[in-house]
PDB file as gemmi writes it, atoms N, CA and C in Angstrom:
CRYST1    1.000    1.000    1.000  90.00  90.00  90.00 P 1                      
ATOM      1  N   UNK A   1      77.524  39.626  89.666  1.00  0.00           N  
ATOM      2  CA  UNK A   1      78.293  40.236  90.737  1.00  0.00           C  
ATOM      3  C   UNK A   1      77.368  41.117  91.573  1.00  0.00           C  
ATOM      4  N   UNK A   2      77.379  41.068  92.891  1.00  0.00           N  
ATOM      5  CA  UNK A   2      76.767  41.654  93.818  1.00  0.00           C  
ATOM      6  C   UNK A   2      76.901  43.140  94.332  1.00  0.00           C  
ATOM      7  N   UNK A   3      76.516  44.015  93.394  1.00  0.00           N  
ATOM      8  CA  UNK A   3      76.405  45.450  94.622  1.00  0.00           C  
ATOM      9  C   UNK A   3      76.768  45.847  95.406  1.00  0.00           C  
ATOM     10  N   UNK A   4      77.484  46.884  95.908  1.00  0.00           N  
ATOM     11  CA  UNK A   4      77.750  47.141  97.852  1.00  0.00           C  
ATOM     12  C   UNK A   4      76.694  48.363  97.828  1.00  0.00           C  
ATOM     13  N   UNK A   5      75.278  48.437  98.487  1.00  0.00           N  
ATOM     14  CA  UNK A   5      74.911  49.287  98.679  1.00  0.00           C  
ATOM     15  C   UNK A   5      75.782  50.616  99.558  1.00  0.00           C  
ATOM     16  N   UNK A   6      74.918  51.580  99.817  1.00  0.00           N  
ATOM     17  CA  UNK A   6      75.710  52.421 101.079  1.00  0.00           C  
ATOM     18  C   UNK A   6      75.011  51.809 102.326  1.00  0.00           C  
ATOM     19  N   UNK A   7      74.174  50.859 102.571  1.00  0.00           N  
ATOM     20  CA  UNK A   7      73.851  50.653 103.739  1.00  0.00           C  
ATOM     21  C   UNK A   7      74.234  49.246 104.063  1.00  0.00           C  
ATOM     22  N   UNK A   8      74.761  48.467 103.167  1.00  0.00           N  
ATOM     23  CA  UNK A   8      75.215  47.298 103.398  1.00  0.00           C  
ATOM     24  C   UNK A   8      75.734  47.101 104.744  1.00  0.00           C  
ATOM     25  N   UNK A   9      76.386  47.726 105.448  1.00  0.00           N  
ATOM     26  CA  UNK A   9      77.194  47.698 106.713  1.00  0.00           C  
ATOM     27  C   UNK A   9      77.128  48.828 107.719  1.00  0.00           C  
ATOM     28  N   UNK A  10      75.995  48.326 108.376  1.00  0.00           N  
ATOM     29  CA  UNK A  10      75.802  49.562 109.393  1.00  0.00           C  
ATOM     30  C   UNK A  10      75.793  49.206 111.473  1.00  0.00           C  
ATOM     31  N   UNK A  11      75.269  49.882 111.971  1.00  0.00           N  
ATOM     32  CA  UNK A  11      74.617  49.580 113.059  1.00  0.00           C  
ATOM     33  C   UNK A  11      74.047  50.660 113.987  1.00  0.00           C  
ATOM     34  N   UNK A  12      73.062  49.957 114.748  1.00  0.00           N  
ATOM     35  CA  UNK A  12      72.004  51.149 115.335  1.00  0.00           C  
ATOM     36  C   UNK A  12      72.149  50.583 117.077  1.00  0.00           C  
ATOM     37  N   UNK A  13      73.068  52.095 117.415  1.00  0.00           N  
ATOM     38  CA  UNK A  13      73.236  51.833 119.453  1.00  0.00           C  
ATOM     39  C   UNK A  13      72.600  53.141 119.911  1.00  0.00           C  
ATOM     40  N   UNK A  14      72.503  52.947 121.265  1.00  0.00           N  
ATOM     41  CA  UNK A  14      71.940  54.033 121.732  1.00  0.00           C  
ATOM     42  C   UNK A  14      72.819  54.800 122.807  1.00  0.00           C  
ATOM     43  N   UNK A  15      72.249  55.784 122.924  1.00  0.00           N  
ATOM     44  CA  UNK A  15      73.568  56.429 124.113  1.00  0.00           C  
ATOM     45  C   UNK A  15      72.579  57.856 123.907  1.00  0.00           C  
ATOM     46  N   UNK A  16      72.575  58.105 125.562  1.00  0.00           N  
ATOM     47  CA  UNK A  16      71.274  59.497 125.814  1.00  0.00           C  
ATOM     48  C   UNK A  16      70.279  59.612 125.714  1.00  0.00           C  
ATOM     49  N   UNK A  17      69.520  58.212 125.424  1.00  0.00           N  
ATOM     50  CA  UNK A  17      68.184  57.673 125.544  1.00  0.00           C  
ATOM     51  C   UNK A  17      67.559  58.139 124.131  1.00  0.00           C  
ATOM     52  N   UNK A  18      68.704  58.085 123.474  1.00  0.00           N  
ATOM     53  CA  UNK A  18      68.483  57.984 122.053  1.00  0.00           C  
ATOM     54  C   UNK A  18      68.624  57.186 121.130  1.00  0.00           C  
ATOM     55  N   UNK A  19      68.430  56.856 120.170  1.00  0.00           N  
ATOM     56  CA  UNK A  19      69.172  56.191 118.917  1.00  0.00           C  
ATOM     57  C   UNK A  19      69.873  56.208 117.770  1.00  0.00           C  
ATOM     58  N   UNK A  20      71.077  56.175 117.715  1.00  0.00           N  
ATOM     59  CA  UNK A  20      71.431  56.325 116.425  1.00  0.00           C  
ATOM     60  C   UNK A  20      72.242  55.062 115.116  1.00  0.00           C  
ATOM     61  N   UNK A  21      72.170  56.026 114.208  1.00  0.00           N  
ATOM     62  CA  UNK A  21      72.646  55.024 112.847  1.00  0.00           C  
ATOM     63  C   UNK A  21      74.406  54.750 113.224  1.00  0.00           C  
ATOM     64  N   UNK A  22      75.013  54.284 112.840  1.00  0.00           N  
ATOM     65  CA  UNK A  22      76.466  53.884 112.911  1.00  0.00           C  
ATOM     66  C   UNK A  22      77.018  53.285 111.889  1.00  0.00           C  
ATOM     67  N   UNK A  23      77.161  54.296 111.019  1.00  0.00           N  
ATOM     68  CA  UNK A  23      78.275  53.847 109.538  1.00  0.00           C  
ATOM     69  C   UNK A  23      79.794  54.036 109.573  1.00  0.00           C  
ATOM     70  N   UNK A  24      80.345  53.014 109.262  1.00  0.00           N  
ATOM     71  CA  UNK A  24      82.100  53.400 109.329  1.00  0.00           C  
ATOM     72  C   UNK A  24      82.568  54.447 108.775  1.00  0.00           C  
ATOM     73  N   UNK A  25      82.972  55.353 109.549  1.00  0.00           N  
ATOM     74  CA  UNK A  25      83.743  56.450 109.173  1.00  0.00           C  
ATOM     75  C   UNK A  25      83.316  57.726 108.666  1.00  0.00           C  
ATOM     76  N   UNK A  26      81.992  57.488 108.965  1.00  0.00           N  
ATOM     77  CA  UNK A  26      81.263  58.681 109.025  1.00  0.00           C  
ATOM     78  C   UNK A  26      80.792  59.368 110.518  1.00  0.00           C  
ATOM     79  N   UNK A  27      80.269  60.957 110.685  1.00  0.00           N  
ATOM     80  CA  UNK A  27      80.568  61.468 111.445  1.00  0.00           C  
ATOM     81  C   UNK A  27      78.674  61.372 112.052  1.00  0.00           C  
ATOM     82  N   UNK A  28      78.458  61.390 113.523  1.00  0.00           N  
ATOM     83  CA  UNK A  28      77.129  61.361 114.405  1.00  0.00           C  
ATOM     84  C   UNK A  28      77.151  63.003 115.474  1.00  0.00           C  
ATOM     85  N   UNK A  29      76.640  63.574 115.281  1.00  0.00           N  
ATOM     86  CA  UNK A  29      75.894  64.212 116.399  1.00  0.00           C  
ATOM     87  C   UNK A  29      75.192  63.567 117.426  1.00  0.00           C  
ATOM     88  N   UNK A  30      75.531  63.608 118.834  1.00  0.00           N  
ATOM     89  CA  UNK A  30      74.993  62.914 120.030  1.00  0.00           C  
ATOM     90  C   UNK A  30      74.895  63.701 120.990  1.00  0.00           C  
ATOM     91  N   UNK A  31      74.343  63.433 122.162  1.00  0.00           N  
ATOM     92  CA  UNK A  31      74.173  63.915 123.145  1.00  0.00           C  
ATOM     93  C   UNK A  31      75.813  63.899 123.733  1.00  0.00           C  
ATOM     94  N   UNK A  32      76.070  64.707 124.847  1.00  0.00           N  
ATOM     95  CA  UNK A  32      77.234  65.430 125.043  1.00  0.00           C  
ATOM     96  C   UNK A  32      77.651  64.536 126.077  1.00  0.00           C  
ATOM     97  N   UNK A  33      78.798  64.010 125.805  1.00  0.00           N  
ATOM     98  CA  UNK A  33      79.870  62.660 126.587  1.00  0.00           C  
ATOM     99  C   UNK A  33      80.673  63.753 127.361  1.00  0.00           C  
ATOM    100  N   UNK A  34      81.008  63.465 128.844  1.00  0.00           N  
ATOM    101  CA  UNK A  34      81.949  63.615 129.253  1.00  0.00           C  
ATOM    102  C   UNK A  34      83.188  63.234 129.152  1.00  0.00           C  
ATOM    103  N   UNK A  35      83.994  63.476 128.036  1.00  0.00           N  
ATOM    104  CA  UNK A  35      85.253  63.409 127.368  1.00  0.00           C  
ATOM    105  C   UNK A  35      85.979  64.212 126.884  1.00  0.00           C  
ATOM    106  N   UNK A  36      87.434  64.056 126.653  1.00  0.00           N  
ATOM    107  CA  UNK A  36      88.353  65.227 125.830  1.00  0.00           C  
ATOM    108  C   UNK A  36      88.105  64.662 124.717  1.00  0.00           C  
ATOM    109  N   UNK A  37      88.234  66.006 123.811  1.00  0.00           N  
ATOM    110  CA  UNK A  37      88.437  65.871 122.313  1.00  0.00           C  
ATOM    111  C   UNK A  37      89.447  64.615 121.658  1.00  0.00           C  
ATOM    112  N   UNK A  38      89.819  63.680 120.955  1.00  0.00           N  
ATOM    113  CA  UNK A  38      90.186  62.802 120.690  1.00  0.00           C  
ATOM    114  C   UNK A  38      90.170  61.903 121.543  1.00  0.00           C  
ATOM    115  N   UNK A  39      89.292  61.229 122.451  1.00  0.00           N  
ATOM    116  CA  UNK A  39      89.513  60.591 123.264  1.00  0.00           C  
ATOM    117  C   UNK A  39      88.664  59.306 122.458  1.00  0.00           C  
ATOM    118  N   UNK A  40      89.142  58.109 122.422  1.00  0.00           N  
ATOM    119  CA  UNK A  40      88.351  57.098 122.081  1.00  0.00           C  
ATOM    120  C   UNK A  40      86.901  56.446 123.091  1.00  0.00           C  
ATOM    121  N   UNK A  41      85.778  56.467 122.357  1.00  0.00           N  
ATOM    122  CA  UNK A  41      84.862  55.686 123.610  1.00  0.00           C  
ATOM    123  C   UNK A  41      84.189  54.731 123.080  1.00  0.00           C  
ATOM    124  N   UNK A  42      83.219  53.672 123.585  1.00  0.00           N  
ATOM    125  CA  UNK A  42      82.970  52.498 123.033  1.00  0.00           C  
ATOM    126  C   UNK A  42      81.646  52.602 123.950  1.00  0.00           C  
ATOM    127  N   UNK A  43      80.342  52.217 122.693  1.00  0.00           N  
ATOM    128  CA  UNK A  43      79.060  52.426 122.990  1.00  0.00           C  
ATOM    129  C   UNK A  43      78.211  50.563 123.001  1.00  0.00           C  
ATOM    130  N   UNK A  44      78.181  50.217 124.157  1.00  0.00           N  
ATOM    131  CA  UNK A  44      77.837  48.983 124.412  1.00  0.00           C  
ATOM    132  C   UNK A  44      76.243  48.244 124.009  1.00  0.00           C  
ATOM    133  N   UNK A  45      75.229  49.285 124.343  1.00  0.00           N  
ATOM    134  CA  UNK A  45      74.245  49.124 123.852  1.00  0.00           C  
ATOM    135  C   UNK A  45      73.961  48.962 122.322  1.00  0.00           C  
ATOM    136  N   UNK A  46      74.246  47.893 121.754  1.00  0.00           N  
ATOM    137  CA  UNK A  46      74.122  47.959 120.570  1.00  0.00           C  
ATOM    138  C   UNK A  46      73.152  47.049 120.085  1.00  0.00           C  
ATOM    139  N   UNK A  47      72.064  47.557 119.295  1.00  0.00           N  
ATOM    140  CA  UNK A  47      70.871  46.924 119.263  1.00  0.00           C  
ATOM    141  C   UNK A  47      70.406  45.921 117.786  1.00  0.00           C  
ATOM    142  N   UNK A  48      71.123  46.454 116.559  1.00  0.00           N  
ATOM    143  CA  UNK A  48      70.986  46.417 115.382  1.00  0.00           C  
ATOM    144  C   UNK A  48      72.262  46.049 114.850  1.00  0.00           C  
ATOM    145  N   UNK A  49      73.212  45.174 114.435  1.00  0.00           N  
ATOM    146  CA  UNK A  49      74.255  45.103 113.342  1.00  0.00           C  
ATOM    147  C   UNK A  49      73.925  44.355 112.126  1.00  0.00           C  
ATOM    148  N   UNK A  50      74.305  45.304 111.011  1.00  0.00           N  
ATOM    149  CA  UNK A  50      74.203  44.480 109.552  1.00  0.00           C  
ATOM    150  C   UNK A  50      75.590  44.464 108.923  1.00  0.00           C  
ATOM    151  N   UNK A  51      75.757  43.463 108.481  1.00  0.00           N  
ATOM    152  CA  UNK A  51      77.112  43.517 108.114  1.00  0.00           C  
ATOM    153  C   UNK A  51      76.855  42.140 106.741  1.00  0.00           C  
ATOM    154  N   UNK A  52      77.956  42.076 105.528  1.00  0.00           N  
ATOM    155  CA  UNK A  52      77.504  41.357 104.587  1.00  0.00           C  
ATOM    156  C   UNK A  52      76.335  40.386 104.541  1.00  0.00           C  
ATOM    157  N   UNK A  53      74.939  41.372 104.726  1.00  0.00           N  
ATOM    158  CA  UNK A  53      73.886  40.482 104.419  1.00  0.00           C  
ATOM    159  C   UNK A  53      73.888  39.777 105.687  1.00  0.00           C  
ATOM    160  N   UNK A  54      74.455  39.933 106.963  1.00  0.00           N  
ATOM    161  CA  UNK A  54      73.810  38.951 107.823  1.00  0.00           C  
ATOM    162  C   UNK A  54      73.180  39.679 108.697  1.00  0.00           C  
ATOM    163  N   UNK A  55      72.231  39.952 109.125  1.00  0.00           N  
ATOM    164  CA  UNK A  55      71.723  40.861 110.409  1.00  0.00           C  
ATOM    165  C   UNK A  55      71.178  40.101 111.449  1.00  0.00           C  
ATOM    166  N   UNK A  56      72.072  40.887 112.840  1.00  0.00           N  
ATOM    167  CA  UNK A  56      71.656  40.354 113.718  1.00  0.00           C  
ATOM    168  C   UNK A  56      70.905  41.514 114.821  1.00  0.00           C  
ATOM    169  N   UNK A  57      69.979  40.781 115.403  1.00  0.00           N  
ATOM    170  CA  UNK A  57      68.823  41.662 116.205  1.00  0.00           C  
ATOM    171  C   UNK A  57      69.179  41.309 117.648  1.00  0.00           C  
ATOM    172  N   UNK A  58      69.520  42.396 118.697  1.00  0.00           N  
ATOM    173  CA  UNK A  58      70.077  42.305 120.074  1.00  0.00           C  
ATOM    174  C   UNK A  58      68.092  42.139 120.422  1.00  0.00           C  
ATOM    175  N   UNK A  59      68.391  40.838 121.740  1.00  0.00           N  
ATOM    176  CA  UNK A  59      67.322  40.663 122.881  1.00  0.00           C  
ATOM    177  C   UNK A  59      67.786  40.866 124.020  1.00  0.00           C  
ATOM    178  N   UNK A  60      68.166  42.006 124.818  1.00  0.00           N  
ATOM    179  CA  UNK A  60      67.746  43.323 124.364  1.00  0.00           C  
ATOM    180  C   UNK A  60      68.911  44.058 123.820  1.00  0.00           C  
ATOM    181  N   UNK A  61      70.497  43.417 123.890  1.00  0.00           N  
ATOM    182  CA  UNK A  61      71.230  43.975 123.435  1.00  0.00           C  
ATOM    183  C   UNK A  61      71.882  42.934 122.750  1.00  0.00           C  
ATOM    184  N   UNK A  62      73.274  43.110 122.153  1.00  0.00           N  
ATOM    185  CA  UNK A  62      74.195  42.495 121.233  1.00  0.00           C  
ATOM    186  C   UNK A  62      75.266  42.651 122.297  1.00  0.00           C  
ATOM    187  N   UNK A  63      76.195  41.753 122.208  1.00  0.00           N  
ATOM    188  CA  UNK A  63      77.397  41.490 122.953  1.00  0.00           C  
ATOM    189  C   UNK A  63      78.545  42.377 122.477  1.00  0.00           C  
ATOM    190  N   UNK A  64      78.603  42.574 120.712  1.00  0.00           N  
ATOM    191  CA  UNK A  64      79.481  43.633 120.421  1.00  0.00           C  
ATOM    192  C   UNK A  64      79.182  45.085 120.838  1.00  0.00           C  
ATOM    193  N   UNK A  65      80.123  45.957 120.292  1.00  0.00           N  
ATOM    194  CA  UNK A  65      79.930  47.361 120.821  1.00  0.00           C  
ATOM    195  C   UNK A  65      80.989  48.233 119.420  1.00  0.00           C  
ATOM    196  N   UNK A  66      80.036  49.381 119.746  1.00  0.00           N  
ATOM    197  CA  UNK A  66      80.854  50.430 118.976  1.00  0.00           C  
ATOM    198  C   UNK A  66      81.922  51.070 119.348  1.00  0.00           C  
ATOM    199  N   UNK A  67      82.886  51.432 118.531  1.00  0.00           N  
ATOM    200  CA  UNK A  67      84.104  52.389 118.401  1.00  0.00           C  
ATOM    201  C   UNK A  67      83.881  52.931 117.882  1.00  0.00           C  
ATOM    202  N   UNK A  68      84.176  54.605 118.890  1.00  0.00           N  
ATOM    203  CA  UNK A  68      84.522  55.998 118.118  1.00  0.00           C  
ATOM    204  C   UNK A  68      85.327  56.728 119.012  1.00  0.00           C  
ATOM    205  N   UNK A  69      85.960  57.960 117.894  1.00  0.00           N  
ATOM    206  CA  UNK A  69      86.522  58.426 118.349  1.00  0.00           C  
ATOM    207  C   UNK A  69      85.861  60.276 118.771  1.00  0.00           C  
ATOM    208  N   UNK A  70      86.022  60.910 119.664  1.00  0.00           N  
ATOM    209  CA  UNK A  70      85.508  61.829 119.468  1.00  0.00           C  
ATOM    210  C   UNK A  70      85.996  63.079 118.648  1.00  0.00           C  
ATOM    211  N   UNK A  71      85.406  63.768 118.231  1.00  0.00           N  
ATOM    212  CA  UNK A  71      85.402  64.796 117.102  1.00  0.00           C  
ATOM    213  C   UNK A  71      85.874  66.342 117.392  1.00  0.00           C  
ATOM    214  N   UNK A  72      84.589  66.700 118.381  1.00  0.00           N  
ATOM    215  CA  UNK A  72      84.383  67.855 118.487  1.00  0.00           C  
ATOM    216  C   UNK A  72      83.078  68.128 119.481  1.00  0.00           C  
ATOM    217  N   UNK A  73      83.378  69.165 121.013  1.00  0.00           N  
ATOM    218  CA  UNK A  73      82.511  69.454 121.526  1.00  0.00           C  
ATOM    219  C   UNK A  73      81.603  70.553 120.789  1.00  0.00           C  
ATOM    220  N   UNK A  74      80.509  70.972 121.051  1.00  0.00           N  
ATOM    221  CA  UNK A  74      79.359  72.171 120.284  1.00  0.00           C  
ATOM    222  C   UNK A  74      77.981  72.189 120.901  1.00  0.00           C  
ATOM    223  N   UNK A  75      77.342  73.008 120.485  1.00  0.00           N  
ATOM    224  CA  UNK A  75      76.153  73.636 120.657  1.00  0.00           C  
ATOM    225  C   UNK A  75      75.524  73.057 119.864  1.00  0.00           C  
ATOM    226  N   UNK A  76      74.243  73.078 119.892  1.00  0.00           N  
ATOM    227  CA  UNK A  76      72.791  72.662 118.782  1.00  0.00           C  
ATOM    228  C   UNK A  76      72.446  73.722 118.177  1.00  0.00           C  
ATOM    229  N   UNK A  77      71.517  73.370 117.621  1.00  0.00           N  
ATOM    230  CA  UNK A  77      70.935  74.996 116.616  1.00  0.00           C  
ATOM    231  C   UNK A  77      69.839  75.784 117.512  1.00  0.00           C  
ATOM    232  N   UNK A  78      69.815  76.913 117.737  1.00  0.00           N  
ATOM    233  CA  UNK A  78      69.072  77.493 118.951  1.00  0.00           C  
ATOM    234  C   UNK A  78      67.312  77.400 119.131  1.00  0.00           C  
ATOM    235  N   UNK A  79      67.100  76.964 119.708  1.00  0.00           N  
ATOM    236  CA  UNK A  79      65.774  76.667 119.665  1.00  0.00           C  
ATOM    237  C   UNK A  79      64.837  78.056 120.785  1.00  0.00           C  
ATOM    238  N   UNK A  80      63.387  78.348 120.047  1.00  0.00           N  
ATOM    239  CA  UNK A  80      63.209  79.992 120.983  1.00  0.00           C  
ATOM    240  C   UNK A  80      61.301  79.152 121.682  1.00  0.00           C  
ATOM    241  N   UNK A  81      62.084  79.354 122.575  1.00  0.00           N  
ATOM    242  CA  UNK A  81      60.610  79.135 123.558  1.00  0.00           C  
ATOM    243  C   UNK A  81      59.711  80.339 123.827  1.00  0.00           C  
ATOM    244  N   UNK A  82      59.043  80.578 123.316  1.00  0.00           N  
ATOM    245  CA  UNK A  82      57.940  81.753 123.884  1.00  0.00           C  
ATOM    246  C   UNK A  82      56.358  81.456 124.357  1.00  0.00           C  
ATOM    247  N   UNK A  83      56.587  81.791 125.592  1.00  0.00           N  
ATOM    248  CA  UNK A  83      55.286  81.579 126.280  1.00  0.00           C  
ATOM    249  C   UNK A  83      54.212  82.744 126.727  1.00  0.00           C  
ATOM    250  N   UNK A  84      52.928  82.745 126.540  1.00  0.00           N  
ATOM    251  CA  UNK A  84      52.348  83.474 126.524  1.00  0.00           C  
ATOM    252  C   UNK A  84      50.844  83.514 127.162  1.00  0.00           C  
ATOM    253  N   UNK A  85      50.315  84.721 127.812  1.00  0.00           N  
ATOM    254  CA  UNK A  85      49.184  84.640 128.148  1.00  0.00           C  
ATOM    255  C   UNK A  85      48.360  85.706 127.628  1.00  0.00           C  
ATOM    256  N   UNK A  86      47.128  85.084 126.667  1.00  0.00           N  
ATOM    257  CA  UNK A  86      46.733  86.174 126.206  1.00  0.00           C  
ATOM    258  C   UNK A  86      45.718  87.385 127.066  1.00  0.00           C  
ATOM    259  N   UNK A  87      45.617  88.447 126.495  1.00  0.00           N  
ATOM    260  CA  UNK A  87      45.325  89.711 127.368  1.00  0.00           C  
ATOM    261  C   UNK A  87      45.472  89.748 128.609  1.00  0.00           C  
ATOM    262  N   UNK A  88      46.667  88.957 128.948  1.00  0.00           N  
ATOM    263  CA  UNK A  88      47.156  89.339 130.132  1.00  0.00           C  
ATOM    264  C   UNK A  88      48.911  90.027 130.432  1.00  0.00           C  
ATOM    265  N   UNK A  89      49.244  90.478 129.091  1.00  0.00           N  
ATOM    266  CA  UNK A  89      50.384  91.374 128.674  1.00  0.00           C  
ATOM    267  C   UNK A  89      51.232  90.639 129.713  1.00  0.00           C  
ATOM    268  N   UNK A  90      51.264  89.407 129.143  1.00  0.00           N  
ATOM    269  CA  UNK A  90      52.357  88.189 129.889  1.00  0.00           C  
ATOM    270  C   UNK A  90      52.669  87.508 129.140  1.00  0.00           C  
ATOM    271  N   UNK A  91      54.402  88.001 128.627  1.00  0.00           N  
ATOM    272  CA  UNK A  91      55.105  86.847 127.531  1.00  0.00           C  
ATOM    273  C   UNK A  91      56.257  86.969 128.352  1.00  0.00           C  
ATOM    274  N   UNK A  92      56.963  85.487 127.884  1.00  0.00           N  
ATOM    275  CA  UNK A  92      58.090  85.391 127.731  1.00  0.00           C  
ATOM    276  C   UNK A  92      58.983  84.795 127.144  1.00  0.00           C  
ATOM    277  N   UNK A  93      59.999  85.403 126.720  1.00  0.00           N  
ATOM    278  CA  UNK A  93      61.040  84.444 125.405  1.00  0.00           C  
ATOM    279  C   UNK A  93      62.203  83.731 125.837  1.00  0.00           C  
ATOM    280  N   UNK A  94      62.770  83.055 125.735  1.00  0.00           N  
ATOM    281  CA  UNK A  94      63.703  82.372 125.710  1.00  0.00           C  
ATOM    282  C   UNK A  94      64.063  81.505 124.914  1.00  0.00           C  
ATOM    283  N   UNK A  95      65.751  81.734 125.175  1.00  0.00           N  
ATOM    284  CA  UNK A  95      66.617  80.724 124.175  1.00  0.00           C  
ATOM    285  C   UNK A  95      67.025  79.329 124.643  1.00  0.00           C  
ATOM    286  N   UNK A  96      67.213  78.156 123.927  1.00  0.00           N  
ATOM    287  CA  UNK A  96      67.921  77.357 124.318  1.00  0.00           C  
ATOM    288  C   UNK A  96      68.915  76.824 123.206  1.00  0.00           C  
ATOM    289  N   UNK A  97      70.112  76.112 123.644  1.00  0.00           N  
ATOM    290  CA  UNK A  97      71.120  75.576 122.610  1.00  0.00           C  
ATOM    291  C   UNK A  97      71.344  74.283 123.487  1.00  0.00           C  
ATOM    292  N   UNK A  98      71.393  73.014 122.981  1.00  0.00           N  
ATOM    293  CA  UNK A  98      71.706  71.769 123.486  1.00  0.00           C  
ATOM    294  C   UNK A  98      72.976  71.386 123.169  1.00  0.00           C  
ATOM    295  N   UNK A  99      73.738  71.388 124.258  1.00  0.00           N  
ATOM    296  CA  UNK A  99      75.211  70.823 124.248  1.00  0.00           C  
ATOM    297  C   UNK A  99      75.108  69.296 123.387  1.00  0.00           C  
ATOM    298  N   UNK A 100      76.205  68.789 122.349  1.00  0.00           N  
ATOM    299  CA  UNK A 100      76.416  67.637 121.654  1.00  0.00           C  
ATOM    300  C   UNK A 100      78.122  67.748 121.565  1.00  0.00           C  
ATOM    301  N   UNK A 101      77.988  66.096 121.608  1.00  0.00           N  
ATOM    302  CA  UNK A 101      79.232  65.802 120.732  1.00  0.00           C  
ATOM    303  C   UNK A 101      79.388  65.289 119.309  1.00  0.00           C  
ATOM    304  N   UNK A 102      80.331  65.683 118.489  1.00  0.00           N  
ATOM    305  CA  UNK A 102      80.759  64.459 117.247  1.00  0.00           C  
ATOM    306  C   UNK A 102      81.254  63.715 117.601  1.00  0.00           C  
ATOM    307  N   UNK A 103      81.190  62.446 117.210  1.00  0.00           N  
ATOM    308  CA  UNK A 103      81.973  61.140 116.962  1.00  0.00           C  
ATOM    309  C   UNK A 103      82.182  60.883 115.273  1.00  0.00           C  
ATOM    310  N   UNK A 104      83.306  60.158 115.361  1.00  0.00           N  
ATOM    311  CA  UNK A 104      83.448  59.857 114.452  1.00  0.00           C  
ATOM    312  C   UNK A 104      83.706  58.036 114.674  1.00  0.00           C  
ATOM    313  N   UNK A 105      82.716  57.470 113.546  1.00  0.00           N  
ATOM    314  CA  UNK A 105      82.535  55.657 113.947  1.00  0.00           C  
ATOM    315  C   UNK A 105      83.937  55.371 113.278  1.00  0.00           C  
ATOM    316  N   UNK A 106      84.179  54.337 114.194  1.00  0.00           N  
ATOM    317  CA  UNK A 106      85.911  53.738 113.949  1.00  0.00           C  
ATOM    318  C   UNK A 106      85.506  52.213 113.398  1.00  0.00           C  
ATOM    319  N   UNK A 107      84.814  51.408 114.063  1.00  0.00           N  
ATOM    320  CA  UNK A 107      84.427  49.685 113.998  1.00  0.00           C  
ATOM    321  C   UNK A 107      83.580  49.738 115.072  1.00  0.00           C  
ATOM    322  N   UNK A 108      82.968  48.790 114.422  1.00  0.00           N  
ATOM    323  CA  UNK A 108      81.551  48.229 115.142  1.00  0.00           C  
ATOM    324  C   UNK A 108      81.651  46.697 114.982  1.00  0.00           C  
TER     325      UNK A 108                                                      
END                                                                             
């Protein structure tokens, strides 16, 4: 009898000139969608699907697409820029926080 790994069934789309993993029903941090909170959206670029042992590889994309639903708007973890010139009593600090959304993957 055959195993179900945890990765048996996944997929990898992009959205924000990023990439991410896509497991059912688990939750993604992404770059920040213009959407309301529960709003369903569907991520077309989909590059990677594995599903029982068959994997298929998008040239340059796959015809299917992801479902999710969204989660929750938020902040990133604060990141501190400090720039400096030495002996020239020239610094400066700053904060940044990167707007994201959750999704939560529905079907792929």
């Amino acid at each position: 009898m055959k195993q179900e790994t945890i990765f048996s069934r996944y997929a990898i789309f992009t959205t924000g000139g990023k990439q991410y993993q896509a497991l059912e029903g688990k939750t993604v941090a992404i770059e920040k969608l213009e959407a309301k909170e529960g709003d369903s959206v569907e991520f077309d670029t989909l590059l990677i699907k594995k599903a029982d042992g068959d994997v298929k590889i998008g040239q340059p994309h796959l015809s299917t697409s992801v479902k999710a639903t969204i989660v929750k708007h938020m902040k990133g973890p604060k990141l501190v820029i400090f720039k400096f010139k030495r002996r020239k009593k020239s610094r400066v600090k700053r904060g940044h926080r990167q707007p994201m959304t959750i999704v939560r993957i529905d079907s792929f």
